[in-house]
N, C-alpha and C positions, 0 to 999 in steps of 0.2 A: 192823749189827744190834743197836746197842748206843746206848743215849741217858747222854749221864753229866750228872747233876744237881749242882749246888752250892747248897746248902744253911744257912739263916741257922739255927739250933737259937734257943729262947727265951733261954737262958743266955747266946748270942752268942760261940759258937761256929761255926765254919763247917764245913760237914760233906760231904764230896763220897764220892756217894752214883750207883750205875749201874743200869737200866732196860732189860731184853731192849724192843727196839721191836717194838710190835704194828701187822700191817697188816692190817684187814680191809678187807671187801667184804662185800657183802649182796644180794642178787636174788631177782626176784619167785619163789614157789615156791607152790604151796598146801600143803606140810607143812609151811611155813616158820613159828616160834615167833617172828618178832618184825614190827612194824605198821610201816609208811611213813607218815609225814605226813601220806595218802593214802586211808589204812585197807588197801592191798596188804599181805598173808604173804607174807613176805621170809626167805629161808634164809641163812646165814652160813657164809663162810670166814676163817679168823684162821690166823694164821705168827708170827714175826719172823724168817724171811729172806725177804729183798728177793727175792730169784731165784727160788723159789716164787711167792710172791706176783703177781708179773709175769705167771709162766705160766699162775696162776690166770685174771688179768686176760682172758688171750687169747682163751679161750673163749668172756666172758660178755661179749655184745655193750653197746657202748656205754651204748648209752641204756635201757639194765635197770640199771647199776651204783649202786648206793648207798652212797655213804661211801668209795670207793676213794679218794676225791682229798683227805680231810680231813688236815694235817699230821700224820704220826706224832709228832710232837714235842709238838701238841694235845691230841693224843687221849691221850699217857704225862700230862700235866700234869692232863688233866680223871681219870683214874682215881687217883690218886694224890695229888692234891694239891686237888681243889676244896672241899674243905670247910678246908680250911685259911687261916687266918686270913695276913692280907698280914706280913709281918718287917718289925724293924728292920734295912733294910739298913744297911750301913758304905760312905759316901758322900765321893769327895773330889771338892772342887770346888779347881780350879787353874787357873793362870795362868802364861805363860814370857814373857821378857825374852830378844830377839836380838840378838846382835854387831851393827855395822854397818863393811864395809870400805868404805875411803876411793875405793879403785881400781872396786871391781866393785857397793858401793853395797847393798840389801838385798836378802838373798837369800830365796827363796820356799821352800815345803815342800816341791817334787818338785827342787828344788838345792838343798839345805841346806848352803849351805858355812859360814857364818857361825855359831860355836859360843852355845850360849846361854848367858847372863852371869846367869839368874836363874830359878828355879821358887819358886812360893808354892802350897802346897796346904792347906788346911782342911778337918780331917778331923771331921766329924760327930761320931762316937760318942767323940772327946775330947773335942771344942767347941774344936778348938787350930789356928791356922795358924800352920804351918813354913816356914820358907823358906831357899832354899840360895841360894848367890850367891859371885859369884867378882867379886875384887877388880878396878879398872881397870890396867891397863899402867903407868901416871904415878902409882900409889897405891904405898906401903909398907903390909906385912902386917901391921904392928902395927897403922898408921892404920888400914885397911880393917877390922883385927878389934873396935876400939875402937867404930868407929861399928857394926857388926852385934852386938856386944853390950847396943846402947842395946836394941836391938828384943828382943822374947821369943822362942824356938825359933828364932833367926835364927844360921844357920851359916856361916861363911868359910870355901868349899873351893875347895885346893890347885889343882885343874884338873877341868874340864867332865868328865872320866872319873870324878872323885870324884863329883862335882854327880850324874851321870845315877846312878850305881850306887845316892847313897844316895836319890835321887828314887825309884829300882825300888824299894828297901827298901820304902820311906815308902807304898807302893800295895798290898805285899805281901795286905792280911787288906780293900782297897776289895774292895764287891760291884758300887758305880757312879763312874763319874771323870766327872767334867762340867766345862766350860767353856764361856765366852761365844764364840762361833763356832770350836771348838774341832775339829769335824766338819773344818773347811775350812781350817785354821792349827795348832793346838796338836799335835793327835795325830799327822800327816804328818810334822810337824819334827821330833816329838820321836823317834820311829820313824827315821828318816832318820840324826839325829846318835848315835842308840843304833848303826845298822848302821856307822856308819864311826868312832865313837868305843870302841867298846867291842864289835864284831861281831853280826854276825843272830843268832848264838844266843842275846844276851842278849837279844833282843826276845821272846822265849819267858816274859820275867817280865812283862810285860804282858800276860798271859792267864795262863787256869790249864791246868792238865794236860800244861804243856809245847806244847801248841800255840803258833803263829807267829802273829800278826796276820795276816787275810786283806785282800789286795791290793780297793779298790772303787775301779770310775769311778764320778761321777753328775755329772750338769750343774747347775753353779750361776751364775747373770748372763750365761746365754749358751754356755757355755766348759764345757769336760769339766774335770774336778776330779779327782786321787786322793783319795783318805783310806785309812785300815785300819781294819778290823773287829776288835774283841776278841773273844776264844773261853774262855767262861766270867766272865771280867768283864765287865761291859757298858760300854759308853763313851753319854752320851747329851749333845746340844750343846745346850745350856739358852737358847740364841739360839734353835736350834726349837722347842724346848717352848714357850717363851712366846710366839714368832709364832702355834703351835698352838692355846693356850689361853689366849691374850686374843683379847676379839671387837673389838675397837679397833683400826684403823689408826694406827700411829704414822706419825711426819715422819722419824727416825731410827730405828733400830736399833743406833748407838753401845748402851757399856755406859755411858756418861758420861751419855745421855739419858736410858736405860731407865732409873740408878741412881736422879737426879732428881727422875724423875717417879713411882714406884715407894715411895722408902723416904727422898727427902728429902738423898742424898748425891751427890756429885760424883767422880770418880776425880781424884786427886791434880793440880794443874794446875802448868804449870812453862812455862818459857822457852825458847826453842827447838827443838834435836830432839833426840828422846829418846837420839841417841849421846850430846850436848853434855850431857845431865841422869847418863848411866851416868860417865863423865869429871871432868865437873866439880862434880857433889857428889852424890856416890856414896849420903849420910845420903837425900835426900831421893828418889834413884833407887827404893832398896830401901823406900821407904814409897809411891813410885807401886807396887809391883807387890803389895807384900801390898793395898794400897789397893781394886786389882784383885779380889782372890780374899775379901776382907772385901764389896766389892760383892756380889759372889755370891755367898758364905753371907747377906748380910741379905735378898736377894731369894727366893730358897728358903726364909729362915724365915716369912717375909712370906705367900709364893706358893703353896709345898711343891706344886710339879709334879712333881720328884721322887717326892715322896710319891704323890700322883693317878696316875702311872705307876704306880708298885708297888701300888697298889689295885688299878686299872684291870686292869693284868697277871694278876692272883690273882683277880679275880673271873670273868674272860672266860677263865680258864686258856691263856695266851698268854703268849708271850715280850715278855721289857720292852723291846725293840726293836720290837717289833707295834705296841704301842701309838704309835708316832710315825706311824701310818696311821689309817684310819677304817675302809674295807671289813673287814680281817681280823677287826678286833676284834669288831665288829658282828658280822659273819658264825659268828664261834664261838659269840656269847655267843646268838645263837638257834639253833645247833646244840645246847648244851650244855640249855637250855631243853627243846628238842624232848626230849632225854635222858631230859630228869626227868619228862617227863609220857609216858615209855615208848614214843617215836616216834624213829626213822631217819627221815634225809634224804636227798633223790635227790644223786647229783653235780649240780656246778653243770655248765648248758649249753656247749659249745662251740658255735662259731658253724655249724660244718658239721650241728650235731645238731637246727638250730631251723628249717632250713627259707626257708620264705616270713615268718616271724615276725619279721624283724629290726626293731630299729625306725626309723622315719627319722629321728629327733633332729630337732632345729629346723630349721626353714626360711631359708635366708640368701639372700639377694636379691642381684643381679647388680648391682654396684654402676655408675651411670653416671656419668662421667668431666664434672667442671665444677663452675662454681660454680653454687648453686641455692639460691633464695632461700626465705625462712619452712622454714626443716629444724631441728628441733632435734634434740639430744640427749639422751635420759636415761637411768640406768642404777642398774636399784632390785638394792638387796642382797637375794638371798634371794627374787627375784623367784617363780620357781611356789609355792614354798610360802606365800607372800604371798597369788598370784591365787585359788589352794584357798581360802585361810580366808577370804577377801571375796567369794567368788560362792560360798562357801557349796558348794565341789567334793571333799570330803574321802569316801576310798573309804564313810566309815561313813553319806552320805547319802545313798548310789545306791539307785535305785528300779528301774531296767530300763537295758539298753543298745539304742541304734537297731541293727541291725543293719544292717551297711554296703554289702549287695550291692551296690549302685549304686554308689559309691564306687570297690571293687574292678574292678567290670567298667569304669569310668573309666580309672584307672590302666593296666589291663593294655592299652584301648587306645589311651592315647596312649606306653606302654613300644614296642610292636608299629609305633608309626611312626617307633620308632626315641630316644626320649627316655629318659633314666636318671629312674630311680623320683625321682630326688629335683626335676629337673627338670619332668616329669609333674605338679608343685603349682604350678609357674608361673602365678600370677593367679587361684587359688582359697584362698580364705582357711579354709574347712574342708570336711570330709565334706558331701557333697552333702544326705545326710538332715537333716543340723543346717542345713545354711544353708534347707533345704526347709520344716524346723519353723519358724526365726525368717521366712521371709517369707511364712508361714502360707499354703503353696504346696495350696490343695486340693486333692484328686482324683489330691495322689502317694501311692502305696501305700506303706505302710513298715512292715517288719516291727519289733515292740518285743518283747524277753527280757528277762522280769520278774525282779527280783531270786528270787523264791521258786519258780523254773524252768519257767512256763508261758510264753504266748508270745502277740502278739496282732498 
């Protein structure tokens, strides 16, 4: 019943700050003081506990509800927070460097047995990359501290338990940690060797409020994937951001590619593998891995997706996790619209509440087995919103709709001989009224609903 906010202040401070959670609901009434999208008087129930709220729910049938399903966590951001301008947040972007054993080879993020030999992070709001790193096995600690004192902010620690504790420091006052495929590699290992280096409760300094990273599957290449979810700091993998918001197809998605072509730089290159490079010259290791994290602040100064998130977030009043989607964000920012111009929204449809209304999405063809000659292929980006703007089909130049009976009483009987609705399009190319208009079929009756509600 409780929402807890973390807060950027102007002076840059950080300010964690709690929200009783508001859940309303709204339904048609005629004393009702507030309009539906609709022009229906809609009455209001508001709580913040959840277990009212519910029983509220039970009463008011379905498909009367308005606004039941909109995020509480939206709905505290748009009262509280929408006129307020986006913060500078405090940003690291990082980078780790993995053991490799000779016996068992490289280890992955859900076995992290292999300790990490290196963290680079680049912290925003100093403009400084830090980096911790631990000497090789065949190195003396004098040599190893000699060449990490070439570099700036470059520390020689003791053991991977020093490494992680002062990495946790080093995140303490991030509001965002970013890395190049970081979602899928960095944040799992680095989680993994926190719980077995230094115990689960110190994973509690990777989020705020003492909360634990939360456990997520998602499928990537196929394959189910862990990662962990921050709680209070946000973790965002800047490998998505930018597949997100460039419209270009690349060849790679390396950071070696992306840097390249991007900002003009290359990630450090070297001679064999990168054990061979951690071992046998250690100067040139720890310049691959800030190398790393230097790629990635100049692509965020370049890019500032970052920054576009935290816009995007503040103005759709959403979480900066949202915006790695499309639907929510969209869906808020004309919920919050409807707001302003003193209009409630119905709940979105569930599929049981729409009826015969479904729609049948595209038509796929039964594909016949062999070779066959003159077939091409092609495959336009962007295709319906294409065919709209070239036949001139955009909802703003409709004139009337044919109405479909014919069509309908079609469908329903070749459904009744037993064929699934989608099947039932087998070898008709559209609604019976439109193919009836183009082959200028006289003497078929067809009912036309004018855009301005009359009917011919």
């Amino acid at each position: 019943n409780t929402i807890f906010v973390a807060e950027r202040a102007p002076d840059g401070r950080r300010i964690l700050t709690e929200h009783p959670t508001k859940y309303v609901v709204y339904w048609p009434s005629e004393r009702g003081k507030w309009n539906s999208i609709h022009g229906v008087k809609l009455d209001r129930f508001q709580t913040n506990k959840h277990k009212e709220f519910q029983r509220e729910l039970g009463v008011i049938p379905n498909a009367k509800q308005h606004e039941s399903d909109i995020n509480p966590i939206f709905r505290c951001l748009y009262d509280n927070y929408r006129d307020s301008p986006s913060p500078d947040l405090h940003v690291g972007l990082f980078d780790i460097e993995v053991d490799f054993d000779p016996e068992r080879g490289f280890s992955s993020p859900d076995d992290a047995f292999a300790p990490i030999t290196a963290i680079s992070i680049w912290l925003n709001w100093m403009d400084r990359c830090f980096t911790l790193a631990i000497k090789p096995k065949g190195m003396s600690t004098d040599a190893a501290k000699t060449i990490c004192d070439s570099f700036p902010d470059t520390m020689l620690c003791n053991s991977e338990k020093e490494l992680l504790d002062i990495f946790l420091t080093l995140i303490d006052d991030c509001d965002i940690l970013s890395g190049w495929n970081s979602e899928g590699f960095d944040v799992p290992y680095i989680y993994n060797r926190v719980v077995q280096v230094l115990g689960k409760s110190e994973t509690a300094r990777m989020c705020l409020w003492g909360k634990y990273p939360k456990k997520r599957e998602y499928e990537s290449y196929g394959r189910q994937t862990i990662t962990y979810d921050l709680v209070g700091r946000v973790h965002l993998d800047y490998l998505q951001l930018y597949r997100k918001h460039t419209y270009h197809e690349m060849h790679s998605y390396r950071l070696d590619a992306i840097g390249e072509y991007e900002v003009g730089e290359r990630k450090t290159q070297y001679e064999g593998t990168l054990d061979q490079l951690y071992n046998n010259d250690f100067k040139k290791f720890i310049e691959y891995n800030r190398q790393d994290t230097a790629l990635l602040a100049k692509l965020d100064k370049k890019l500032k997706f970052l920054d576009l998130s935290n816009k995007l977030a503040h103005e759709c009043t959403v979480l900066l996790q949202t915006t790695m989607g499309a639907v929510a964000v969209t869906e808020q920012a004309i919920i919050n619209e409807a707001h302003r111009r003193g209009m409630i929204v119905p709940n979105r449809l569930k599929m049981d509440d729409r009826g015969d209304t479904q729609a049948a999405g595209a038509y796929v063809a039964y594909p016949k087995k062999g070779i066959h000659e003159w077939i091409g292929s092609l495959d336009i980006n962007s295709l319906y919103p294409s065919a709209i703007r070239a036949l001139n089909m955009g909802p703003e130049t409709i004139v009337g709709q044919l109405r479909q009976d014919g069509t309908k009483d079609f469908i329903a009987a070749e459904m009744a001989k037993g064929k699934s609705f989608a099947s039932a399009w087998e070898g008709v190319f559209g609604s019976l009224e439109y193919t009836a208009v183009m082959n200028r079929d006289v003497g078929r009756e067809i009912t036309i609903d004018w855009e301005d509600g009359h009917s011919d």
